[in-house]
MDAnalysis code that builds the backbone (N, CA, C; Angstrom):
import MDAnalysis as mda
import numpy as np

u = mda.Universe.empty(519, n_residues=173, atom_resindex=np.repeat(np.arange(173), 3), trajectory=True)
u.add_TopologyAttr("name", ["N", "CA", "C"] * 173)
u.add_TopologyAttr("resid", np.arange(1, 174))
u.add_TopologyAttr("resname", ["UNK", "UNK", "UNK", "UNK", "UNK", "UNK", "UNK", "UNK", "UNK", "UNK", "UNK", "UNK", "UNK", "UNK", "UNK", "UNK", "UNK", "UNK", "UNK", "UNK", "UNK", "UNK", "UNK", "UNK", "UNK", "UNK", "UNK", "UNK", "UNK", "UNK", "UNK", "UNK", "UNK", "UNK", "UNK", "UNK", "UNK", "UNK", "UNK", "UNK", "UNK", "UNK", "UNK", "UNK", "UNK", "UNK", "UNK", "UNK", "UNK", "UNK", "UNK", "UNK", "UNK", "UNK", "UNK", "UNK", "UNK", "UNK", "UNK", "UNK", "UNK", "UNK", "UNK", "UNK", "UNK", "UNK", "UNK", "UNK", "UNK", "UNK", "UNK", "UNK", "UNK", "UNK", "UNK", "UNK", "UNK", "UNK", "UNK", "UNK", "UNK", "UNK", "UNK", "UNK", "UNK", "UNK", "UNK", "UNK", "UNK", "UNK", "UNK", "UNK", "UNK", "UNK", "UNK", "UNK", "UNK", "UNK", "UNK", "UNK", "UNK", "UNK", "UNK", "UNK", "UNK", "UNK", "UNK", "UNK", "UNK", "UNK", "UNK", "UNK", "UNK", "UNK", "UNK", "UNK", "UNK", "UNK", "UNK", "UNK", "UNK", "UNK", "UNK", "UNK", "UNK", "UNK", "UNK", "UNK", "UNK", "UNK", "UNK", "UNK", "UNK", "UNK", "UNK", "UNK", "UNK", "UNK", "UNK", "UNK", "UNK", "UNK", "UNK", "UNK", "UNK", "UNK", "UNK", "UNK", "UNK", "UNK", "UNK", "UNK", "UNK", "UNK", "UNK", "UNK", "UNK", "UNK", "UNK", "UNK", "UNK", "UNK", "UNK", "UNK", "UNK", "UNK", "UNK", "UNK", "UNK", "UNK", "UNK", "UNK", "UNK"])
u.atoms.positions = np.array([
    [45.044, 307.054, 107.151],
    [44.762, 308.230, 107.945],
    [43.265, 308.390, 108.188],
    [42.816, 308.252, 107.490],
    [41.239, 308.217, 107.260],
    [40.350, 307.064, 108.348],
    [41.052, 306.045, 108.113],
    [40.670, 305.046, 109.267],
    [41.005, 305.195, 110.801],
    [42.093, 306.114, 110.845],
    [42.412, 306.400, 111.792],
    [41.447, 307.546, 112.689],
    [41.095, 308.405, 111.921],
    [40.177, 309.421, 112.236],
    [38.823, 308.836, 112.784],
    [38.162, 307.723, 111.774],
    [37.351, 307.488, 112.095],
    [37.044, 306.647, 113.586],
    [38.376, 305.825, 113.855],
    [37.993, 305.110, 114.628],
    [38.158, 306.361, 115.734],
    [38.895, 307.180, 115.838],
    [39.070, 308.209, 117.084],
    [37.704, 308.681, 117.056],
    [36.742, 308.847, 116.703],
    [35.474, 309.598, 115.870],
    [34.953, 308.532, 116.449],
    [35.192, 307.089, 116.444],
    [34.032, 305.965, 116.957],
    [34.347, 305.873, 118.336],
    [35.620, 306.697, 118.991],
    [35.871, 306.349, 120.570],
    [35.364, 307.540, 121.057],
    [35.130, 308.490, 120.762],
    [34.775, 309.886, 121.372],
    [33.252, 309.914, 121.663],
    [32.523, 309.470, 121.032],
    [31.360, 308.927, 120.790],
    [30.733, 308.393, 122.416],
    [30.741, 307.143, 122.981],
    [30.637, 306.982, 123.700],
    [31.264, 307.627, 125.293],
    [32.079, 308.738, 124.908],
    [32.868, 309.219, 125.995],
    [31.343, 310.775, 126.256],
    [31.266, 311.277, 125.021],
    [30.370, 312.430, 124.689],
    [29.238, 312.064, 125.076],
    [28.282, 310.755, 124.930],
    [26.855, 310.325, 125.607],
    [27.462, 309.837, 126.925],
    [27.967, 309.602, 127.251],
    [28.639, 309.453, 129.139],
    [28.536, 310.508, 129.805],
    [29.279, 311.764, 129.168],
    [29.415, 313.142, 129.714],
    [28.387, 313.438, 129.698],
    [27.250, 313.222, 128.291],
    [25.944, 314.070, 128.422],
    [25.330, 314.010, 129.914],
    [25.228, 312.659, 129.916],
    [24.531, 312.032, 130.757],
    [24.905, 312.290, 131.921],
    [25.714, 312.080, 132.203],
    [26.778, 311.999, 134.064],
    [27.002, 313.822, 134.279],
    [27.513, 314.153, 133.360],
    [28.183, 315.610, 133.905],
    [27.278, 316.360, 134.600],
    [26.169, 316.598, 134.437],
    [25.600, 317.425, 135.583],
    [25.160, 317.087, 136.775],
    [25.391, 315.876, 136.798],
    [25.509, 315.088, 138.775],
    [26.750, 315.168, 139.068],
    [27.929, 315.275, 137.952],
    [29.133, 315.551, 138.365],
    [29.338, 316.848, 139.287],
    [28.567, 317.906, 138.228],
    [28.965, 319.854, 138.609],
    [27.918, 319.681, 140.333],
    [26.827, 318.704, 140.174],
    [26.310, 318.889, 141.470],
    [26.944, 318.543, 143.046],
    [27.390, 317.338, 142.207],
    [28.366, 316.812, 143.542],
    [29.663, 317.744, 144.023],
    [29.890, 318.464, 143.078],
    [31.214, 319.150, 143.364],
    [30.674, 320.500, 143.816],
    [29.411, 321.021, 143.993],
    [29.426, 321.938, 144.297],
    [28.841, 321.780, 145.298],
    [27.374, 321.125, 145.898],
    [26.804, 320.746, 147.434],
    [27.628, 319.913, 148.068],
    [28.181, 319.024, 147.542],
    [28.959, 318.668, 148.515],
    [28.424, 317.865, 150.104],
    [27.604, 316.863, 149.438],
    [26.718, 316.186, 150.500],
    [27.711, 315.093, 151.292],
    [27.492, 314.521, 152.336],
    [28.421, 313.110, 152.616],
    [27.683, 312.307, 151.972],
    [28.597, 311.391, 152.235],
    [28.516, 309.811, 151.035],
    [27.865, 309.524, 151.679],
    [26.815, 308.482, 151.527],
    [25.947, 307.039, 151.955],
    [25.367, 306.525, 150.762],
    [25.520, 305.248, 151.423],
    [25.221, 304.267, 150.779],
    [23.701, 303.877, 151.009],
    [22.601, 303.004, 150.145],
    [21.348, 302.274, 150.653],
    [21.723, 301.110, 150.236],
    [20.374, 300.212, 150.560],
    [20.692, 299.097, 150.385],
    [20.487, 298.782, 148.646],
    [19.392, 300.209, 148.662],
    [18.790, 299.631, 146.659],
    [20.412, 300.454, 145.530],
    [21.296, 300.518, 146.475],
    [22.760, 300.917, 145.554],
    [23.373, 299.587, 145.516],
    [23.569, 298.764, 146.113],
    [24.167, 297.335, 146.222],
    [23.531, 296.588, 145.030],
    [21.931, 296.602, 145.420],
    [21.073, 296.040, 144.219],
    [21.329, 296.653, 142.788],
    [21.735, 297.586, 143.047],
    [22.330, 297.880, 141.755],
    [24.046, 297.614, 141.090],
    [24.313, 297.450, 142.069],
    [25.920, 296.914, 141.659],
    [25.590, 295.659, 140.825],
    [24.808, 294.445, 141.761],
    [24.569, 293.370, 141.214],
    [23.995, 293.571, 139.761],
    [23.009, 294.315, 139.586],
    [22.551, 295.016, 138.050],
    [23.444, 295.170, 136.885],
    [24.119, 296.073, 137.336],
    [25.513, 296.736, 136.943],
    [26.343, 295.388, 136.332],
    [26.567, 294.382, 137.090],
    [27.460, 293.376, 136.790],
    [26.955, 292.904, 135.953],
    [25.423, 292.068, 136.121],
    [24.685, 291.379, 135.137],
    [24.764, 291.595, 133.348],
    [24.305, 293.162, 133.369],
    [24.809, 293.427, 131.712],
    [26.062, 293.132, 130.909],
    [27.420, 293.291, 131.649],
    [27.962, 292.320, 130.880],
    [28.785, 291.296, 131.064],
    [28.290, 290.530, 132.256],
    [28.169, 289.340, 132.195],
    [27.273, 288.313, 131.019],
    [26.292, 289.120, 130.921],
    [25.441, 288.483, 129.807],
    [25.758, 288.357, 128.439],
    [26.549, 289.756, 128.183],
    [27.066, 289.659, 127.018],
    [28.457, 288.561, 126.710],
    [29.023, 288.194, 128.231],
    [30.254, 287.452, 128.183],
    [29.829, 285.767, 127.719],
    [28.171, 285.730, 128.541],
    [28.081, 284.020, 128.279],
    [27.161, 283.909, 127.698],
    [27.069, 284.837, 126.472],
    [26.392, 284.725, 125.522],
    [27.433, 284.165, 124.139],
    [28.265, 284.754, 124.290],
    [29.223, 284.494, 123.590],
    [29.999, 283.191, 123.414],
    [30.158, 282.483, 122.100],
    [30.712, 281.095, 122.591],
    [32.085, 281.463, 122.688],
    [32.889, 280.699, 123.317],
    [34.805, 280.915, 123.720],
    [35.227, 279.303, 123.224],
    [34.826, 278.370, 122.527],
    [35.220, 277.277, 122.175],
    [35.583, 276.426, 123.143],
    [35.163, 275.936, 124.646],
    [35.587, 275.634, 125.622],
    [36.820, 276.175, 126.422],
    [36.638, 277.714, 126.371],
    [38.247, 278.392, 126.903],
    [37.325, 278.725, 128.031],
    [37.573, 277.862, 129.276],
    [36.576, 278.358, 130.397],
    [38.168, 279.334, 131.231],
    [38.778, 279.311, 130.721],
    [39.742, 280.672, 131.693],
    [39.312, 281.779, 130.815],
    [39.077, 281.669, 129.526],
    [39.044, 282.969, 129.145],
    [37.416, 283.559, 129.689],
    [36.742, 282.677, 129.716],
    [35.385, 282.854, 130.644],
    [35.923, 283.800, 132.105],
    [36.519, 283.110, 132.746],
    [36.656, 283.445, 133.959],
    [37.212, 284.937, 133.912],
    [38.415, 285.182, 132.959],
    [38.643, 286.758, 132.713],
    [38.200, 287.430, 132.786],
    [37.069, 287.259, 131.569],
    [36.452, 288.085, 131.300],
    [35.064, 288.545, 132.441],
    [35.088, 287.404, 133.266],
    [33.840, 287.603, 134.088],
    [34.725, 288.252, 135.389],
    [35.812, 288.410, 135.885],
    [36.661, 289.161, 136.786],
    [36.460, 290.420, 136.284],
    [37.140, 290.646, 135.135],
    [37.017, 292.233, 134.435],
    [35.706, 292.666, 134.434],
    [34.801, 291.827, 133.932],
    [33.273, 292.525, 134.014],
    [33.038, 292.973, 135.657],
    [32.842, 292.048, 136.289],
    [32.891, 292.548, 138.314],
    [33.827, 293.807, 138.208],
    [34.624, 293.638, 138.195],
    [35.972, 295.282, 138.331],
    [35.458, 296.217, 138.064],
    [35.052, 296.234, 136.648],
    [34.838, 297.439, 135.697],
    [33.480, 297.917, 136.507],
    [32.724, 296.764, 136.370],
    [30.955, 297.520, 137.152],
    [31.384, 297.789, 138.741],
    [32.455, 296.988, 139.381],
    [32.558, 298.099, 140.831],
    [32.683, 299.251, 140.864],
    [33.824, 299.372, 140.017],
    [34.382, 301.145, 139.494],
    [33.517, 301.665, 139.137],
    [32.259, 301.248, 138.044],
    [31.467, 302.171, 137.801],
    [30.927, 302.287, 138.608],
    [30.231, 301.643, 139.065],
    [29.308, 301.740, 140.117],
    [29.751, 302.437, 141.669],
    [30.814, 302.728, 142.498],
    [31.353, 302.662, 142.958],
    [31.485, 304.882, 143.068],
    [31.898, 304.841, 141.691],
    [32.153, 306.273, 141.648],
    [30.737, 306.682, 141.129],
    [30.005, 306.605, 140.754],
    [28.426, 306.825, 140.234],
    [27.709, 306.936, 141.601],
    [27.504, 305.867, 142.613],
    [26.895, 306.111, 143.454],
    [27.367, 306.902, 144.593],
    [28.798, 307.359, 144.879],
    [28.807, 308.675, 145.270],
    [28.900, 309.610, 145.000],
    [29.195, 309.893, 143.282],
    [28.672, 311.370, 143.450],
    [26.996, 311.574, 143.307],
    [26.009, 310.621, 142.992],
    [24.501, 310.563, 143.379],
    [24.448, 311.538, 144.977],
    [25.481, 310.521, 145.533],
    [25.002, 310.627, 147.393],
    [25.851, 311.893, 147.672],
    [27.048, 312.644, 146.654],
    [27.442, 313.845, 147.474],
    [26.629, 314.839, 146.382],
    [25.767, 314.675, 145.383],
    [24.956, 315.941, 144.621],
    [23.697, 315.469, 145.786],
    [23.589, 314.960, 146.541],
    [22.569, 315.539, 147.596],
    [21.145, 314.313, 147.431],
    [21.598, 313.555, 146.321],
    [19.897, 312.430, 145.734],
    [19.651, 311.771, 146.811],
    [18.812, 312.001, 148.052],
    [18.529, 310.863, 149.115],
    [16.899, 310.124, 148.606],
    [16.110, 310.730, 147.554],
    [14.824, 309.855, 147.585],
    [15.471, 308.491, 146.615],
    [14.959, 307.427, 147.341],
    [15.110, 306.190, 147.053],
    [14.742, 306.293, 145.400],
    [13.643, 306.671, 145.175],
    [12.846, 306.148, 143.980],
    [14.123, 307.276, 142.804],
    [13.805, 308.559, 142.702],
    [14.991, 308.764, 142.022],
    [16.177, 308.617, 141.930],
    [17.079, 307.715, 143.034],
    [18.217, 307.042, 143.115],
    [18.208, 305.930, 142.658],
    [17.041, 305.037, 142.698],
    [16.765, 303.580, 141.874],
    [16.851, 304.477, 140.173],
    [16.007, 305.396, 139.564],
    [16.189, 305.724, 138.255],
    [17.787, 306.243, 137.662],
    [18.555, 306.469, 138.787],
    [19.805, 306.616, 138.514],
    [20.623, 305.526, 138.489],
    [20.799, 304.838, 139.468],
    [21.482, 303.604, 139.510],
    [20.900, 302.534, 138.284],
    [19.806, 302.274, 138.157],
    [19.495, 301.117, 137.100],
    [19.012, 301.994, 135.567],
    [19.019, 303.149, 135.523],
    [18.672, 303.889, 134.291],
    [20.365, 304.286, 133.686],
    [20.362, 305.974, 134.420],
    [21.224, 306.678, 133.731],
    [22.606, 305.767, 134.161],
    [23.088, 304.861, 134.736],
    [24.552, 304.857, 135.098],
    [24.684, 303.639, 133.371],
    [23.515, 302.710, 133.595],
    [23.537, 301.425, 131.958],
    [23.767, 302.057, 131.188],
    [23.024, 303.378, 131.228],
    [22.966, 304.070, 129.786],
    [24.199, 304.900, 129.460],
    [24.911, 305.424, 130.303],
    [26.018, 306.135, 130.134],
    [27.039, 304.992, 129.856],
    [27.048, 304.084, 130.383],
    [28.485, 303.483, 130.051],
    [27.967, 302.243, 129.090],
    [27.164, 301.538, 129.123],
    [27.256, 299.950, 128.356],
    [26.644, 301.137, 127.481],
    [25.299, 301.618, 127.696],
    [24.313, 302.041, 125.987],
    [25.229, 302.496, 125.254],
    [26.010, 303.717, 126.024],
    [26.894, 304.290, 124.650],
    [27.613, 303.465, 123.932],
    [28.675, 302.311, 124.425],
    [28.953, 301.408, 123.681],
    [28.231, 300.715, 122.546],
    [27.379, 300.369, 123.679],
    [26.047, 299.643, 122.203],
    [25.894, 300.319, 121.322],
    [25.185, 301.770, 121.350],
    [25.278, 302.506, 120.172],
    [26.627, 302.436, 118.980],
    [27.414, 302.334, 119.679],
    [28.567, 302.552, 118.793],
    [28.850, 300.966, 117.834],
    [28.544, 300.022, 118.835],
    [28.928, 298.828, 117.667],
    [27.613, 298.304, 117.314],
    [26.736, 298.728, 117.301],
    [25.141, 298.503, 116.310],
    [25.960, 299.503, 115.307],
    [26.258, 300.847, 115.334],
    [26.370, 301.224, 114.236],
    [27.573, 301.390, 113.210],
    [28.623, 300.252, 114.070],
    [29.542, 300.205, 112.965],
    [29.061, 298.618, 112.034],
    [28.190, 297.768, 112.786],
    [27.746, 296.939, 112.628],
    [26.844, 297.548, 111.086],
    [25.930, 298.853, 111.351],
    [25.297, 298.868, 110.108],
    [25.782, 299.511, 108.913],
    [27.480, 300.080, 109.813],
    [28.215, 300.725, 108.182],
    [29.123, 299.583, 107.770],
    [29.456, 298.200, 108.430],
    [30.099, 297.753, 107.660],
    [29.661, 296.885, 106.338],
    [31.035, 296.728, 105.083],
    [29.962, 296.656, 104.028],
    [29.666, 295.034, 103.488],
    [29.112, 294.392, 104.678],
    [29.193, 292.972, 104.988],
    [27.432, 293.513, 104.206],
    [27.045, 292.233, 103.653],
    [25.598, 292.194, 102.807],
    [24.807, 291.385, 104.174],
    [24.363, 292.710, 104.367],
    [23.143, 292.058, 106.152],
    [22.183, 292.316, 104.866],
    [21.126, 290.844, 105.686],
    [20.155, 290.543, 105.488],
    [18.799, 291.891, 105.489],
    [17.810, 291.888, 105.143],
    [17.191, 292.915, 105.753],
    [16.555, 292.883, 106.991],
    [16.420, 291.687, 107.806],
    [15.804, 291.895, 108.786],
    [16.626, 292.452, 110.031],
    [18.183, 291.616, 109.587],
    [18.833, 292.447, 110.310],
    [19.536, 293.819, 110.109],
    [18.635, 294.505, 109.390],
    [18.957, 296.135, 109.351],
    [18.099, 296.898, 110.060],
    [16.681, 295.839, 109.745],
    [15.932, 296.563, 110.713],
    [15.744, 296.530, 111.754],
    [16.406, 295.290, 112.653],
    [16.280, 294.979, 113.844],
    [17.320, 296.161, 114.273],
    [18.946, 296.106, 113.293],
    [19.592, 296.629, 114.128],
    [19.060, 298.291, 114.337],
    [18.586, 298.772, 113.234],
    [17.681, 300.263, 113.004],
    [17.214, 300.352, 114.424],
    [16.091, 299.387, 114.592],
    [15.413, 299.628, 115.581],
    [15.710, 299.742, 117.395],
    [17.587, 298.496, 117.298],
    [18.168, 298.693, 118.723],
    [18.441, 300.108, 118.779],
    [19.066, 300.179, 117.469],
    [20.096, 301.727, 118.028],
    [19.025, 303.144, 118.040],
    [17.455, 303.243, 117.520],
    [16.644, 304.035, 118.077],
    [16.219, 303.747, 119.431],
    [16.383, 302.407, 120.091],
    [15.652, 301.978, 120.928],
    [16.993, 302.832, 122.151],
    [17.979, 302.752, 121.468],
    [19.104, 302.831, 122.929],
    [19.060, 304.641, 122.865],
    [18.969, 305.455, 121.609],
    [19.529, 306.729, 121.482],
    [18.361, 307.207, 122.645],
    [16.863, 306.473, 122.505],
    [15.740, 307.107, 122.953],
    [16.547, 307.023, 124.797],
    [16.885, 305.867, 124.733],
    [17.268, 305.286, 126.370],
    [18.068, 306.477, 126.424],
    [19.201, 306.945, 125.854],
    [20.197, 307.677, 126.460],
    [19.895, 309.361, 126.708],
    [19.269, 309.337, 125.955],
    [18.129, 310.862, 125.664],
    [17.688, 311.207, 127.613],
    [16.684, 309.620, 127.688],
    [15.988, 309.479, 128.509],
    [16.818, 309.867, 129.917],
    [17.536, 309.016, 129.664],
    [18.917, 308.804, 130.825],
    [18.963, 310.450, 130.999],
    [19.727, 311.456, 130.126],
    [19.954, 312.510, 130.441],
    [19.446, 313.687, 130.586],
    [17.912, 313.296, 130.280],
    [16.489, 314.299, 131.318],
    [16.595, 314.165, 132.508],
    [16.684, 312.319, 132.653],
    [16.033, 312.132, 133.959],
    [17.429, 312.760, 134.811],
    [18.773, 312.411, 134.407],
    [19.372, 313.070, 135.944],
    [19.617, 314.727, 136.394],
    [18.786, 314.912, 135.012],
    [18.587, 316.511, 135.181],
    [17.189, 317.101, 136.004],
    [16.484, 316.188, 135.604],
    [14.953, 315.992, 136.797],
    [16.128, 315.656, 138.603],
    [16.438, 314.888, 138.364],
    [17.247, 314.005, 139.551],
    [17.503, 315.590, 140.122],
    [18.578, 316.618, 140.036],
    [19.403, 317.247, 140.252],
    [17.986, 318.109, 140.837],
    [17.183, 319.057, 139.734],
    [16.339, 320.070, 140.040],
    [14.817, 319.135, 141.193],
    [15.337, 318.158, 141.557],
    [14.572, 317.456, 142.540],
    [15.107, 317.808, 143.658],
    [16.355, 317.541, 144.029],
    [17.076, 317.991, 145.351],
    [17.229, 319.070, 146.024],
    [17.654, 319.136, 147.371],
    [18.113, 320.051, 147.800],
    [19.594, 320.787, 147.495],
    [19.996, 321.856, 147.268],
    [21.323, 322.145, 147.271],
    [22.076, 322.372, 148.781],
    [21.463, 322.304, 149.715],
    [22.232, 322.285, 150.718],
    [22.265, 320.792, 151.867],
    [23.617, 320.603, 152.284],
    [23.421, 319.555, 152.555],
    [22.352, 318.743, 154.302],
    [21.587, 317.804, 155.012],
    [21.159, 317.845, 155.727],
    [21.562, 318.596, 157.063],
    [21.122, 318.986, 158.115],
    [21.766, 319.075, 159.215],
    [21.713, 317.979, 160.448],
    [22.710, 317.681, 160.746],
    [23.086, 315.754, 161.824],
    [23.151, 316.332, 162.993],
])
């Protein structure tokens, strides 16, 4: 029972730094109510989007299972369309048209809401499990998971800067 708790406790986790992060471009989009568009530096970010875990996929050895390669590199594309996909319109219907704070959204807060929170979560089951890590890797891992909490912190100023940057009403065409 106890294990059970915890792991529900290790999935909520990353759902709670997502929300931090995302929900108030969520309440914006739903309330201005801008039309969608797309730029070209949102595409550049899809490709972004994909890269992270792709990297983590062929980093990983698979013992020559090049289908299980290929899976996993389909699912990685999917998953970052979807994210990406629903991220960059509600950016474009909470009203974000300056490029430069839409680049800090797309390549900042969207990594940090969905891969960082993950990361956070398995750096730190990584440092409760009671496997005898070395010390350097306690401190390395110490130092990712300050390095990511600072990122996700960061992430959820900036799309709160993002929001009190905009207009609340939408252009006139």
């Amino acid at each position: 029972m106890l294990k059970a708790l915890i792991l529900i406790g290790l999935a909520t986790i990353p759902v709670t730094m997502g929300a931090w992060i995302l929900r108030p471009l969520d309440r914006a989009a739903k309330n201005r109510k801008h039309p969608t568009r797309f730029t070209m530096l949102d595409f550049f970010g899809l490709v972004f989007l994909a890269q992270i875990p792709l990297a983590v996929i062929h980093s990983l050895v698979f013992d020559g299972n090049g289908w299980l390669v290929w899976f996993f590199d389909v699912l990685a594309w999917i998953g970052s369309l979807v994210i990406w996909w629903f991220g960059v319109k509600t950016f474009s219907n909470a009203g974000i048209r300056s490029t430069w704070i839409r680049a800090g959204l797309v390549f900042l807060a969207l990594p940090m809401a969905f891969y960082g929170s993950f990361a956070v979560v398995v750096i730190a089951s990584l440092l409760w499990t009671p496997a005898n890590l070395e010390t350097e890797w306690v401190i390395i891992f110490v130092v990712l998971e300050v390095g990511l909490l600072t990122g996700i912190a960061s992430s959820a100023h900036y799309t709160r800067f993002a929001i009190s940057a905009t207009t609340e009403s939408p252009p006139q065409e």
